[in-house]
PDB file of N, CA, C, O and CB in Angstrom:
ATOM      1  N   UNK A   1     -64.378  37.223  34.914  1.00  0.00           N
ATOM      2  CA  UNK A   1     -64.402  36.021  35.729  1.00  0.00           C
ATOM      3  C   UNK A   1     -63.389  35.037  35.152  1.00  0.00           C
ATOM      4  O   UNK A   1     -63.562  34.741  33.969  1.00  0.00           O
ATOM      5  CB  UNK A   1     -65.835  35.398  35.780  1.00  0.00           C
ATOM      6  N   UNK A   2     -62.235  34.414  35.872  1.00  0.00           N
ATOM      7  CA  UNK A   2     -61.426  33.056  35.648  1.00  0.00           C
ATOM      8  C   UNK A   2     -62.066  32.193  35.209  1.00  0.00           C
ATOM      9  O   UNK A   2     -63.254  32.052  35.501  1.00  0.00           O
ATOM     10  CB  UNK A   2     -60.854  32.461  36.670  1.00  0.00           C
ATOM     11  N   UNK A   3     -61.459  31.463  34.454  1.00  0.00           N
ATOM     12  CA  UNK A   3     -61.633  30.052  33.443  1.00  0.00           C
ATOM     13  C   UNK A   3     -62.398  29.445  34.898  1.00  0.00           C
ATOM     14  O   UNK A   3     -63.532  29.021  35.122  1.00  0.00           O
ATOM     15  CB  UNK A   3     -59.763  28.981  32.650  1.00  0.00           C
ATOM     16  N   UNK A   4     -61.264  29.619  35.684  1.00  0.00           N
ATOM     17  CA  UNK A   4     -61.514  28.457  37.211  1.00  0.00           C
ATOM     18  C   UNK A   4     -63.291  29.294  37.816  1.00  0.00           C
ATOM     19  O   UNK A   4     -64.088  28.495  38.307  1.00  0.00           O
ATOM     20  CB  UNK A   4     -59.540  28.839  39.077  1.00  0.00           C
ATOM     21  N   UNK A   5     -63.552  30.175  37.763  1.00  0.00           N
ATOM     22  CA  UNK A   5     -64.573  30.221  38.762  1.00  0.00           C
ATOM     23  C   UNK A   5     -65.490  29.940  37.573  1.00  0.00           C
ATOM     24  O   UNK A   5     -66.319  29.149  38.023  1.00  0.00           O
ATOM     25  CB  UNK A   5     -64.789  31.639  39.780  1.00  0.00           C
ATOM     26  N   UNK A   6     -65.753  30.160  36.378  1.00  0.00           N
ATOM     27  CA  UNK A   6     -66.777  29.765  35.349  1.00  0.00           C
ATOM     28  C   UNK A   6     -66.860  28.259  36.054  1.00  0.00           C
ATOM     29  O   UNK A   6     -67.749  27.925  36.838  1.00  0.00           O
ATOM     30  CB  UNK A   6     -66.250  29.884  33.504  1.00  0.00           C
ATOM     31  N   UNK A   7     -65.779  27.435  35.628  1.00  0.00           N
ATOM     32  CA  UNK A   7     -66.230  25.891  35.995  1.00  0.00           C
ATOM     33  C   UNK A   7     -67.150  25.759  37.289  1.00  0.00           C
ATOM     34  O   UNK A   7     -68.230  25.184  37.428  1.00  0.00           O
ATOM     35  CB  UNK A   7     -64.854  24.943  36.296  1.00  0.00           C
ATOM     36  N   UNK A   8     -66.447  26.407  38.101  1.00  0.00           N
ATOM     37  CA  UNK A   8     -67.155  26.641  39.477  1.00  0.00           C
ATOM     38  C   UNK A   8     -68.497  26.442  39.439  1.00  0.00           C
ATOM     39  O   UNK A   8     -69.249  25.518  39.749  1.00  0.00           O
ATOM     40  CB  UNK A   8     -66.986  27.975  40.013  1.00  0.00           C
ATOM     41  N   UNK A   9     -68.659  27.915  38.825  1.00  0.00           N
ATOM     42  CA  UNK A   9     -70.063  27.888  38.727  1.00  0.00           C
ATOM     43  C   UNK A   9     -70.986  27.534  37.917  1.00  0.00           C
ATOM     44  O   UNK A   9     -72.124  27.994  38.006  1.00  0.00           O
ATOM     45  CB  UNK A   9     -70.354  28.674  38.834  1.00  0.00           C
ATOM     46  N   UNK A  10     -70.519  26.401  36.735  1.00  0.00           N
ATOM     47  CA  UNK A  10     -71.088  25.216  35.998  1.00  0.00           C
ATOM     48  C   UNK A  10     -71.427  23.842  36.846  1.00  0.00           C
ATOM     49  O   UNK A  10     -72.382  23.067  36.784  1.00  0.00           O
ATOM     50  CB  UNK A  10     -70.051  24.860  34.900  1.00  0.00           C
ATOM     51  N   UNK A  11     -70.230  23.868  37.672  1.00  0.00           N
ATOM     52  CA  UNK A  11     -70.484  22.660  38.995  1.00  0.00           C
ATOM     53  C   UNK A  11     -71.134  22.908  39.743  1.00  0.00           C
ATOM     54  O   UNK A  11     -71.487  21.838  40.238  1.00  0.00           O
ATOM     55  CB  UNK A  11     -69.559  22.230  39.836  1.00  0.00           C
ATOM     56  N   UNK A  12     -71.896  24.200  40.547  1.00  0.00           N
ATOM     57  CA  UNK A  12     -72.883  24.050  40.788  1.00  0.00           C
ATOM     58  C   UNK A  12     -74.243  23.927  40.769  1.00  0.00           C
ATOM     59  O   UNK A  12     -75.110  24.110  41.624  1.00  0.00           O
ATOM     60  CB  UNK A  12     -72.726  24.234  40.983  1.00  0.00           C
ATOM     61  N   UNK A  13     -74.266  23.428  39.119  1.00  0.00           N
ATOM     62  CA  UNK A  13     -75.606  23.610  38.250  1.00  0.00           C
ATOM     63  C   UNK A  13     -75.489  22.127  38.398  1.00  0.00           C
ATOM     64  O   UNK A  13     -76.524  21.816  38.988  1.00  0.00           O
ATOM     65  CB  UNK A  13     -75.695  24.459  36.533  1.00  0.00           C
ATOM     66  N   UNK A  14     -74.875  21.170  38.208  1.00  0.00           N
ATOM     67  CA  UNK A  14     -74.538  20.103  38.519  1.00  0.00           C
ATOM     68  C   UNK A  14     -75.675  19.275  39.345  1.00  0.00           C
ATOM     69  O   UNK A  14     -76.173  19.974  40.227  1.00  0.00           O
ATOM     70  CB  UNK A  14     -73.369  20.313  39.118  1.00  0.00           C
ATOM     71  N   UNK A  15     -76.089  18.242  39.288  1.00  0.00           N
ATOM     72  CA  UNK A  15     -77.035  17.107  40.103  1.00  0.00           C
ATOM     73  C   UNK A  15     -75.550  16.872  41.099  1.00  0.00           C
ATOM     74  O   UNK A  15     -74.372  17.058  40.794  1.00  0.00           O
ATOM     75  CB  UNK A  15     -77.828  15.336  38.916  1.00  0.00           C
ATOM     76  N   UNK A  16     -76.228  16.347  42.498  1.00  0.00           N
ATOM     77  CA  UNK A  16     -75.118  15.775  43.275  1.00  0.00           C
ATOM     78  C   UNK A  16     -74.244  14.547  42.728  1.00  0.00           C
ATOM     79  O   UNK A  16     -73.130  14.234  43.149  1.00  0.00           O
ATOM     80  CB  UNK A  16     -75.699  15.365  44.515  1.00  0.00           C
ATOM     81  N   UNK A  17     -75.002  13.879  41.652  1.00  0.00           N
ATOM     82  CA  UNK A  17     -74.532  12.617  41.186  1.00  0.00           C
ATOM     83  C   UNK A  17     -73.663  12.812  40.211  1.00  0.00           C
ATOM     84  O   UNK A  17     -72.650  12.124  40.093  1.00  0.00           O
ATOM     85  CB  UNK A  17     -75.504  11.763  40.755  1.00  0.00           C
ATOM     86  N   UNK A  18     -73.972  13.746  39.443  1.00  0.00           N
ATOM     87  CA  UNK A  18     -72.710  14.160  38.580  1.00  0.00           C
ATOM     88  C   UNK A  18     -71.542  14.879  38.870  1.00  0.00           C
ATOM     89  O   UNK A  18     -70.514  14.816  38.197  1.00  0.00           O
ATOM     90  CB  UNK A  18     -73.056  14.806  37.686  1.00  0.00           C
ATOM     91  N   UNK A  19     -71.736  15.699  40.076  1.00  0.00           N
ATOM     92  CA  UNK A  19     -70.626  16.270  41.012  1.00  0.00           C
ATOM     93  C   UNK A  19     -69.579  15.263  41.403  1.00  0.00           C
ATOM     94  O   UNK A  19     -68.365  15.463  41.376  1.00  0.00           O
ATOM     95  CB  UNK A  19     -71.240  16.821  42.331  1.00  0.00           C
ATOM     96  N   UNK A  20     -70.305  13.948  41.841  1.00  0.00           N
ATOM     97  CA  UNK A  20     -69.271  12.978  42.360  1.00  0.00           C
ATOM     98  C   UNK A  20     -68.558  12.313  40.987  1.00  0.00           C
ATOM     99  O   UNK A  20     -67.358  12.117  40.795  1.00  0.00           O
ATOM    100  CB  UNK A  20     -70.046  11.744  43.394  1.00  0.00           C
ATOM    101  N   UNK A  21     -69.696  12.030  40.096  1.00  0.00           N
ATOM    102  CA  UNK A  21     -68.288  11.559  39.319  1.00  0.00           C
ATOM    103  C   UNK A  21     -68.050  12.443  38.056  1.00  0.00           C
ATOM    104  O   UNK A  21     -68.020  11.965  36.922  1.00  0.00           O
ATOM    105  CB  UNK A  21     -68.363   9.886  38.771  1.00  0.00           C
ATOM    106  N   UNK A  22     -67.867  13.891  38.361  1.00  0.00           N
ATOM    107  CA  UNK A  22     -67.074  14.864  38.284  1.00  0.00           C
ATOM    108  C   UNK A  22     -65.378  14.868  38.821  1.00  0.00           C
ATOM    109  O   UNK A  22     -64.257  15.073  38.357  1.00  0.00           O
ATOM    110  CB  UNK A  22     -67.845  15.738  38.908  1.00  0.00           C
ATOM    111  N   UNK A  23     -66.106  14.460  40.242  1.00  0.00           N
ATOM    112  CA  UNK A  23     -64.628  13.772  41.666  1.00  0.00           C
ATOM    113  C   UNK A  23     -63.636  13.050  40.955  1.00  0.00           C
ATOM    114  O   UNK A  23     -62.429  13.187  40.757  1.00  0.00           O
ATOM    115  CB  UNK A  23     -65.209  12.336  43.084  1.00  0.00           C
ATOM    116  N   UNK A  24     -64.785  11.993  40.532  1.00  0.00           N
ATOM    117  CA  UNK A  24     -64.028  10.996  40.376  1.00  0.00           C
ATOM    118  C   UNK A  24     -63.144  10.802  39.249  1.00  0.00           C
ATOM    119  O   UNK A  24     -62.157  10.086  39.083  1.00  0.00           O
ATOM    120  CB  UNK A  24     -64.714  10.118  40.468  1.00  0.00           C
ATOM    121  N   UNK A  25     -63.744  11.611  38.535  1.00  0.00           N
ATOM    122  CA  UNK A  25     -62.903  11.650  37.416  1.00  0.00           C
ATOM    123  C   UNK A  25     -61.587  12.742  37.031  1.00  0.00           C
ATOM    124  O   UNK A  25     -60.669  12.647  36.217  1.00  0.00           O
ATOM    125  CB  UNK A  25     -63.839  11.751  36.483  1.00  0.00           C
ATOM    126  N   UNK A  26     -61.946  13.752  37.969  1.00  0.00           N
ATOM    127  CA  UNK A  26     -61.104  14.675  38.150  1.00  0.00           C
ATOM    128  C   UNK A  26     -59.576  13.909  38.675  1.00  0.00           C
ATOM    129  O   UNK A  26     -58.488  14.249  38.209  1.00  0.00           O
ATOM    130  CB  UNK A  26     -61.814  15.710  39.167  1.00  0.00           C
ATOM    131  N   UNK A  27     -59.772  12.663  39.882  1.00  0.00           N
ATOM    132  CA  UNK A  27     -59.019  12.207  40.551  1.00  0.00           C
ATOM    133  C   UNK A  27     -58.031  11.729  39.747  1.00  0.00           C
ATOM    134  O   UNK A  27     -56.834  12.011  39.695  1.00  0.00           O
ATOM    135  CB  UNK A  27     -59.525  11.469  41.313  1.00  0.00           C
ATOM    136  N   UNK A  28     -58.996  10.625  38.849  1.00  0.00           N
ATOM    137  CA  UNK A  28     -58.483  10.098  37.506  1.00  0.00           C
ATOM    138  C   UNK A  28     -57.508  10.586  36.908  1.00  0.00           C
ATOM    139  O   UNK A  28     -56.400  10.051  36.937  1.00  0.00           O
ATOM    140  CB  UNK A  28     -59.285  10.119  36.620  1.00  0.00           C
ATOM    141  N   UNK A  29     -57.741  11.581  36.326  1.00  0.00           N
ATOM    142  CA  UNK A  29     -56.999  12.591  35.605  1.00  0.00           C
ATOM    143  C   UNK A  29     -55.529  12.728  36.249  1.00  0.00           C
ATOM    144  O   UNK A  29     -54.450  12.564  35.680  1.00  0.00           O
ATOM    145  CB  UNK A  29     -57.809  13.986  35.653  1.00  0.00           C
ATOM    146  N   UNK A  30     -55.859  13.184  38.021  1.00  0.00           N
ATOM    147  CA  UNK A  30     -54.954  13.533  38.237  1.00  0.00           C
ATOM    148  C   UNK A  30     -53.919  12.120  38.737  1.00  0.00           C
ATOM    149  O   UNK A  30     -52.693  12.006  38.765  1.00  0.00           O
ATOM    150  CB  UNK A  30     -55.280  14.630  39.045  1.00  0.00           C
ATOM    151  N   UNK A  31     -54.411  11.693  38.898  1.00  0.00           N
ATOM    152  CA  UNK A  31     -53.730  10.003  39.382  1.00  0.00           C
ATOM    153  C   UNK A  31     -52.521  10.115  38.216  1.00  0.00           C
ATOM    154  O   UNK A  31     -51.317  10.351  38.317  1.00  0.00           O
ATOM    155  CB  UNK A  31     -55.113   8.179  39.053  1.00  0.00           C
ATOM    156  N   UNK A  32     -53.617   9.767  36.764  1.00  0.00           N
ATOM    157  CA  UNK A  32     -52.375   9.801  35.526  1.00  0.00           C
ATOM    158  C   UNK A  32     -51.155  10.498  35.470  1.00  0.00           C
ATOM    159  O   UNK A  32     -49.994  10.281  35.121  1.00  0.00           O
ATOM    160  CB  UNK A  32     -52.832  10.285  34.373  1.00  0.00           C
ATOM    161  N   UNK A  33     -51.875  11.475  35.970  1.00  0.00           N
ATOM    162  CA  UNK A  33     -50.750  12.694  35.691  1.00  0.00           C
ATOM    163  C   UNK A  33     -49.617  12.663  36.575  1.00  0.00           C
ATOM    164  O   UNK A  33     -48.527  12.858  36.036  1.00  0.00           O
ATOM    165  CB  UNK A  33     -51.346  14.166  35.881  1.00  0.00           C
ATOM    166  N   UNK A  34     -49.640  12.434  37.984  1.00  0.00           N
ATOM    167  CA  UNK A  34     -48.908  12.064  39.051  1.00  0.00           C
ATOM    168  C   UNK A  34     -48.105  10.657  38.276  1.00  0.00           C
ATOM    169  O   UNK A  34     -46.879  10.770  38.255  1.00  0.00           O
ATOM    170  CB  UNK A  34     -49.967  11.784  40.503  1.00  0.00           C
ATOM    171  N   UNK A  35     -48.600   9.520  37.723  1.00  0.00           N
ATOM    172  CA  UNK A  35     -47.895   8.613  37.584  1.00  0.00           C
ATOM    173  C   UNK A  35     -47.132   8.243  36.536  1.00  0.00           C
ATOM    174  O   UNK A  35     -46.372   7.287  36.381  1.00  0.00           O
ATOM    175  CB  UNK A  35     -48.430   7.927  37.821  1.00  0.00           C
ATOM    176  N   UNK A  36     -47.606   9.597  35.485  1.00  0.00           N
ATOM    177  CA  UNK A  36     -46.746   9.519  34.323  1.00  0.00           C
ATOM    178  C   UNK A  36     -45.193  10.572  34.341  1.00  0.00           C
ATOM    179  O   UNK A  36     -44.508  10.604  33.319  1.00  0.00           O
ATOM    180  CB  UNK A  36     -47.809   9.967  33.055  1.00  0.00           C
ATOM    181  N   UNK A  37     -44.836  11.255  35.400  1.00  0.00           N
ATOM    182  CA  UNK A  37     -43.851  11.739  35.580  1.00  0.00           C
ATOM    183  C   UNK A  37     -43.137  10.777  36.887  1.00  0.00           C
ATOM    184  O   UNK A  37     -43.545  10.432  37.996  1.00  0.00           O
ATOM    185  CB  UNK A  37     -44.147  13.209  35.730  1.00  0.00           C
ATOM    186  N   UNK A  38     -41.863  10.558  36.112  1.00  0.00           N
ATOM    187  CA  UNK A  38     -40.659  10.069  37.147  1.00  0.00           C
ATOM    188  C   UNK A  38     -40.400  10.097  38.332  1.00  0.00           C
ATOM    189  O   UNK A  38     -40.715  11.237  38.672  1.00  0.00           O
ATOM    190  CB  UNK A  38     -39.762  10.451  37.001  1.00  0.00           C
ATOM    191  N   UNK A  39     -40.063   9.626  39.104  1.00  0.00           N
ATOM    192  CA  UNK A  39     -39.951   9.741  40.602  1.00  0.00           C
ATOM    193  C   UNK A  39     -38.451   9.547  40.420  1.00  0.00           C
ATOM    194  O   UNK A  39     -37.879   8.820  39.608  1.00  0.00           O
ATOM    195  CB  UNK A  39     -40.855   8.592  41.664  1.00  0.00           C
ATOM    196  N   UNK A  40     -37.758  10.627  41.670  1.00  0.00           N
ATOM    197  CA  UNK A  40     -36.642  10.637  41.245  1.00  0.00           C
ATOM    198  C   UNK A  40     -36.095  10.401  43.106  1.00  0.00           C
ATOM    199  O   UNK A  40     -36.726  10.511  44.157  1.00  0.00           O
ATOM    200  CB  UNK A  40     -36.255  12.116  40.154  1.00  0.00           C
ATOM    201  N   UNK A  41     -34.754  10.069  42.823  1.00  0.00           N
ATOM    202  CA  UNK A  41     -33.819   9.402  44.155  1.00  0.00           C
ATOM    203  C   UNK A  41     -33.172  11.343  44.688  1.00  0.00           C
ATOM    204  O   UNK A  41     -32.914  12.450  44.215  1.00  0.00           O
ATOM    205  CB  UNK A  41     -31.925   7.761  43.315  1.00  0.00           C
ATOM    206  N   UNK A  42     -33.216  10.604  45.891  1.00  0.00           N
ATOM    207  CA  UNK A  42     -32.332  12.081  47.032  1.00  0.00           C
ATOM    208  C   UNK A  42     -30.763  11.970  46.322  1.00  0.00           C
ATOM    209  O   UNK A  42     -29.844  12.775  46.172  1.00  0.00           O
ATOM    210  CB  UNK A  42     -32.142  11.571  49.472  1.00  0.00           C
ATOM    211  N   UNK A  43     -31.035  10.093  45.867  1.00  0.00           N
ATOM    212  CA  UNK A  43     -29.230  10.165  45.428  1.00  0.00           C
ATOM    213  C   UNK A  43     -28.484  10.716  44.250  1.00  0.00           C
ATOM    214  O   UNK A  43     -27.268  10.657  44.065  1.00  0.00           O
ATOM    215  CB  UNK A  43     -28.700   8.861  45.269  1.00  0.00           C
ATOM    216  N   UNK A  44     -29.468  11.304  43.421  1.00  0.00           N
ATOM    217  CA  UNK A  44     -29.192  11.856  42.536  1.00  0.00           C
ATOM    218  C   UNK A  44     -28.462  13.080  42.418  1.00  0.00           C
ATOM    219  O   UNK A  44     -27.942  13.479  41.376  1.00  0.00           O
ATOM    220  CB  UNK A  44     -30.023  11.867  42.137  1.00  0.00           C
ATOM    221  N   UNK A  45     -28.435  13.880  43.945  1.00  0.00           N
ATOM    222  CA  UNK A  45     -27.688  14.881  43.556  1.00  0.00           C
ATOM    223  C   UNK A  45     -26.202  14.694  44.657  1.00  0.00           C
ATOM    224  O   UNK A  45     -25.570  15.568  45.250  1.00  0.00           O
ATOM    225  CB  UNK A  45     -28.667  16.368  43.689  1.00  0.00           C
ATOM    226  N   UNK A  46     -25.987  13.119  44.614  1.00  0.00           N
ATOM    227  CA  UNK A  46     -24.783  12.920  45.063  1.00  0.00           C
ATOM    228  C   UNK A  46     -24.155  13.402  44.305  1.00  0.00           C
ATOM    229  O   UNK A  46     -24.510  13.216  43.142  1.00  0.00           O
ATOM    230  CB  UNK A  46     -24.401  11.851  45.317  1.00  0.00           C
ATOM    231  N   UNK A  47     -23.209  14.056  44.487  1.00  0.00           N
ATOM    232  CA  UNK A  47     -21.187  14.831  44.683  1.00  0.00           C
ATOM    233  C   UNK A  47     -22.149  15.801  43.543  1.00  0.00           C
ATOM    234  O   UNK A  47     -21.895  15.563  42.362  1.00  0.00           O
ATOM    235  CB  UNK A  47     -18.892  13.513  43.834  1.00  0.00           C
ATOM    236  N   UNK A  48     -23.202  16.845  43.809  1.00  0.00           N
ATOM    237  CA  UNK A  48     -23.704  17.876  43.099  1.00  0.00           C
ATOM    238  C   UNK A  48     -23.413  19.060  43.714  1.00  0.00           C
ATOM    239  O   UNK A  48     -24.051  19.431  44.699  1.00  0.00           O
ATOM    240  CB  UNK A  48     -25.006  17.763  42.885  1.00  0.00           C
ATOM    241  N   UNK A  49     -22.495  19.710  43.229  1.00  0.00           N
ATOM    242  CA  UNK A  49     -21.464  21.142  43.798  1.00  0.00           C
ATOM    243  C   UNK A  49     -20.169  20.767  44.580  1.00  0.00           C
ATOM    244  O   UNK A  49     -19.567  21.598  45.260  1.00  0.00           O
ATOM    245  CB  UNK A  49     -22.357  22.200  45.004  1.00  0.00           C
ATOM    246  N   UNK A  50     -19.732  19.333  44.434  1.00  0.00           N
ATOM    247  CA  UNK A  50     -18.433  18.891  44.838  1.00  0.00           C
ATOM    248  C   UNK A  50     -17.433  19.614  44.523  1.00  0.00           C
ATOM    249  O   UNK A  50     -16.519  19.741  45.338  1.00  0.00           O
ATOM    250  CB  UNK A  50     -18.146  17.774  44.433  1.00  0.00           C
ATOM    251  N   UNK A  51     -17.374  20.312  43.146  1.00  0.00           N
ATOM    252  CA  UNK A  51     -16.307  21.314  42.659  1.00  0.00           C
ATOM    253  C   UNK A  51     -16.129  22.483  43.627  1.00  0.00           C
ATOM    254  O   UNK A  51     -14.987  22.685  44.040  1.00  0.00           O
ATOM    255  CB  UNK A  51     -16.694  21.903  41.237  1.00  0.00           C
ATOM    256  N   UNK A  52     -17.304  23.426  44.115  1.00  0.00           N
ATOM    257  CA  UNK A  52     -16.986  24.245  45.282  1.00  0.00           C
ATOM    258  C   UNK A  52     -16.175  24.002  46.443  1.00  0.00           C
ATOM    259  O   UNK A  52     -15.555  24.927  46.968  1.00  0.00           O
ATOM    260  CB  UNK A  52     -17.961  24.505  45.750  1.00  0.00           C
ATOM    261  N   UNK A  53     -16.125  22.603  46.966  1.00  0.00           N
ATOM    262  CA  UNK A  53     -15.281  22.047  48.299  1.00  0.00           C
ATOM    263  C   UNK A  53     -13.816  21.839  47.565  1.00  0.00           C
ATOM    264  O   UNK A  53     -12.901  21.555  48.338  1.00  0.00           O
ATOM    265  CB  UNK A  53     -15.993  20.343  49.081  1.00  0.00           C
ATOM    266  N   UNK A  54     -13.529  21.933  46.352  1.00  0.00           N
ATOM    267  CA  UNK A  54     -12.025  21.324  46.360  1.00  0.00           C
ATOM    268  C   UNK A  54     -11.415  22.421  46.918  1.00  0.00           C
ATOM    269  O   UNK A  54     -11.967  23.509  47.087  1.00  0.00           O
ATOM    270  CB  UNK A  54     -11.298  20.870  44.885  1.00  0.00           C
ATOM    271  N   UNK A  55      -9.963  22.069  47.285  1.00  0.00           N
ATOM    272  CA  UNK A  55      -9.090  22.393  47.886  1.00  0.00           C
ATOM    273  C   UNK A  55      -9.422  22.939  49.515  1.00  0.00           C
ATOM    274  O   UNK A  55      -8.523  23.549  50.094  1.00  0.00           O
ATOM    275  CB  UNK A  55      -8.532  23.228  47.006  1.00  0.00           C
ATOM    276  N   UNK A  56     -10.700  22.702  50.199  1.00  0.00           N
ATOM    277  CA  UNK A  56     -11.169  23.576  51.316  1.00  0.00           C
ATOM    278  C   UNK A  56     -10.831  22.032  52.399  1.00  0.00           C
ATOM    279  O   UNK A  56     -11.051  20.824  52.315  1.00  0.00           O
ATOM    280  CB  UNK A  56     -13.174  24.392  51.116  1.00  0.00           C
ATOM    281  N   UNK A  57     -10.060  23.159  53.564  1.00  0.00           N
ATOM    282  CA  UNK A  57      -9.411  22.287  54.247  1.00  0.00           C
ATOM    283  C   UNK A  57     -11.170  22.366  55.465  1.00  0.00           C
ATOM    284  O   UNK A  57     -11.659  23.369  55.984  1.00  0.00           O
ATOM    285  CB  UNK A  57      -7.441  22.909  54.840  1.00  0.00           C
ATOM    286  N   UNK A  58     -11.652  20.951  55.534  1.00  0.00           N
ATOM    287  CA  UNK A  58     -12.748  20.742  55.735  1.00  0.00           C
ATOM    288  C   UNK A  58     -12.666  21.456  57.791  1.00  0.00           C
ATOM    289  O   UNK A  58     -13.543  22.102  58.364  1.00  0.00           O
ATOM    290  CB  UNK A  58     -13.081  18.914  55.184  1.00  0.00           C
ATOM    291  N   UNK A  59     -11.694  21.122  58.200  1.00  0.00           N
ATOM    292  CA  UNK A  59     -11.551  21.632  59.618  1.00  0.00           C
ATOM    293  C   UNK A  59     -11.375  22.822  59.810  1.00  0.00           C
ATOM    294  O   UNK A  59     -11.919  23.424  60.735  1.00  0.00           O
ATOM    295  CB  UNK A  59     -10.638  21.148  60.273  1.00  0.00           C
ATOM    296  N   UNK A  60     -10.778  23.227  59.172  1.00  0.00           N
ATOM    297  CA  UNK A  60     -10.176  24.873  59.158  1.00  0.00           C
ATOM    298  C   UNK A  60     -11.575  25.819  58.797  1.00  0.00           C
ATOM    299  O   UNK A  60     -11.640  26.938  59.306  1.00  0.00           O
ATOM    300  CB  UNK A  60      -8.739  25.158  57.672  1.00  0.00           C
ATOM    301  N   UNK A  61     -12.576  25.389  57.998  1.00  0.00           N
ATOM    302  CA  UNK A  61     -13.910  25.916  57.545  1.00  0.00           C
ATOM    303  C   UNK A  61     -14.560  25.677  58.905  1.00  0.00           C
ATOM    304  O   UNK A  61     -14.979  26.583  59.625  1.00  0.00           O
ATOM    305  CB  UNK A  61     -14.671  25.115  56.168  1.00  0.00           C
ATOM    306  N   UNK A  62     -14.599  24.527  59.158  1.00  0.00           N
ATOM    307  CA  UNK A  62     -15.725  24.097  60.426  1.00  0.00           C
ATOM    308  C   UNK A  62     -15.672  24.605  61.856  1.00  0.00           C
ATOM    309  O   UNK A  62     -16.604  24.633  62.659  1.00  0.00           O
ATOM    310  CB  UNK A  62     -15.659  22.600  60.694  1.00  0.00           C
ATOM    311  N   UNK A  63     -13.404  25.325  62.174  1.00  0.00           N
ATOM    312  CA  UNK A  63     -13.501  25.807  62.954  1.00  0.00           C
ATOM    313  C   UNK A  63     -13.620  27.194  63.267  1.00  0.00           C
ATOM    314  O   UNK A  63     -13.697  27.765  64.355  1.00  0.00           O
ATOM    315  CB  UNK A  63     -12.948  25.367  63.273  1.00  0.00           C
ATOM    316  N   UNK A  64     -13.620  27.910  61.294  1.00  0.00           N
ATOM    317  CA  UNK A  64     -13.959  29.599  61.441  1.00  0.00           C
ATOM    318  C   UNK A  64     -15.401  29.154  61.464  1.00  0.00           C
ATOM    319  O   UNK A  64     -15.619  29.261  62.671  1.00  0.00           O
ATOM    320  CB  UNK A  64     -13.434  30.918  60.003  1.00  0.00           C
ATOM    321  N   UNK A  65     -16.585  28.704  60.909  1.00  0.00           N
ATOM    322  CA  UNK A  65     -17.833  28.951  61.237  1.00  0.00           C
ATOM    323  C   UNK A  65     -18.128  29.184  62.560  1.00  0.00           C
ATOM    324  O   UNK A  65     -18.593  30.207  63.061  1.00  0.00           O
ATOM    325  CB  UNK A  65     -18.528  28.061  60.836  1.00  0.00           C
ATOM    326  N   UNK A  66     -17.546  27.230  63.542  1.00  0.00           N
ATOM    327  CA  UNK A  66     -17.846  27.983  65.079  1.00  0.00           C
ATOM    328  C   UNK A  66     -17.179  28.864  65.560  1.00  0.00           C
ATOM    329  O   UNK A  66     -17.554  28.913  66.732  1.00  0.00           O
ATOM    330  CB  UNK A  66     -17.798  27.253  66.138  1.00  0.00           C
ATOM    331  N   UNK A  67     -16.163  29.855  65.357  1.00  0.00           N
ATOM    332  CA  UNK A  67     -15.474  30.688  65.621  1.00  0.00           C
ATOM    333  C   UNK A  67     -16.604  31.888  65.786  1.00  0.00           C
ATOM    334  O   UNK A  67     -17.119  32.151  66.873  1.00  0.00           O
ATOM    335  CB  UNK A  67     -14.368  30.752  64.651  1.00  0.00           C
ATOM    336  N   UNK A  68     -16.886  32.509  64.673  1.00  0.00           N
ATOM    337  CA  UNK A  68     -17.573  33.231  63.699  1.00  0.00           C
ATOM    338  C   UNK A  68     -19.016  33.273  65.021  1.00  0.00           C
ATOM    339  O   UNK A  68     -19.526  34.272  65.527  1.00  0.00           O
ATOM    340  CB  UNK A  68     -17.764  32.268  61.840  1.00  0.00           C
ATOM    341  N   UNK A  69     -19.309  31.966  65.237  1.00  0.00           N
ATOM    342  CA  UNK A  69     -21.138  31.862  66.097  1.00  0.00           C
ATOM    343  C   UNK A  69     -20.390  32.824  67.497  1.00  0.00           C
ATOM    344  O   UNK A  69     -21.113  33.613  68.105  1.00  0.00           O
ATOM    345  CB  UNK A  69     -22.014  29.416  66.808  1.00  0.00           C
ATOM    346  N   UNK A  70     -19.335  32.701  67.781  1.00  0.00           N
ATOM    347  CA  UNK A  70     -19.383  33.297  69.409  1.00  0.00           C
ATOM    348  C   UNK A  70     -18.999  34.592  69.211  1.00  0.00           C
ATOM    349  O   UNK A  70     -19.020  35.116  70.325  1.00  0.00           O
ATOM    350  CB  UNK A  70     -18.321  32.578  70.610  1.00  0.00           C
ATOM    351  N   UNK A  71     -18.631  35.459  68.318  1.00  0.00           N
ATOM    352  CA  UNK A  71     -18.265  36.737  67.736  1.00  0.00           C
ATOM    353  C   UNK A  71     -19.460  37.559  68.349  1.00  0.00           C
ATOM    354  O   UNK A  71     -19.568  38.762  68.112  1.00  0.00           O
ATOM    355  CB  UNK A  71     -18.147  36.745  66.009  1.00  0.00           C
TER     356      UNK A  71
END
């Protein structure tokens, strides 16, 4: 049996009252945990693989792709 279903089935030995603030504290836990890692920006992976586009003539790509769709 998993670590996880043992607890399981310790929580259901549980009073309803300790189940909830079981909840609640579980939430707790996880609240912290959510708020102690960084939140990070979409802008961060501005010009991230910019080196692949050099020298690519941006029209000449855009007009073999639609080229390429009616093939």
């Amino acid at each position: 049996m998993s670590t996880y279903q043992e607890i399981l089935v310790q929580v259901h030995h549980l009073t309803l009252d300790e189940q909830l603030q079981l909840l609640e504290d579980l939430a707790q836990l996880i609240r912290s945990q959510v708020m102690s890692h960084p939140k990070h920006s979409i802008m961060e992976l501005q010009g991230l693989g910019k080196e692949l586009w050099e020298g690519v003539d941006v029209e000449k790509y855009i007009d073999d792709e639609r080229n390429s769709w009616e093939r």
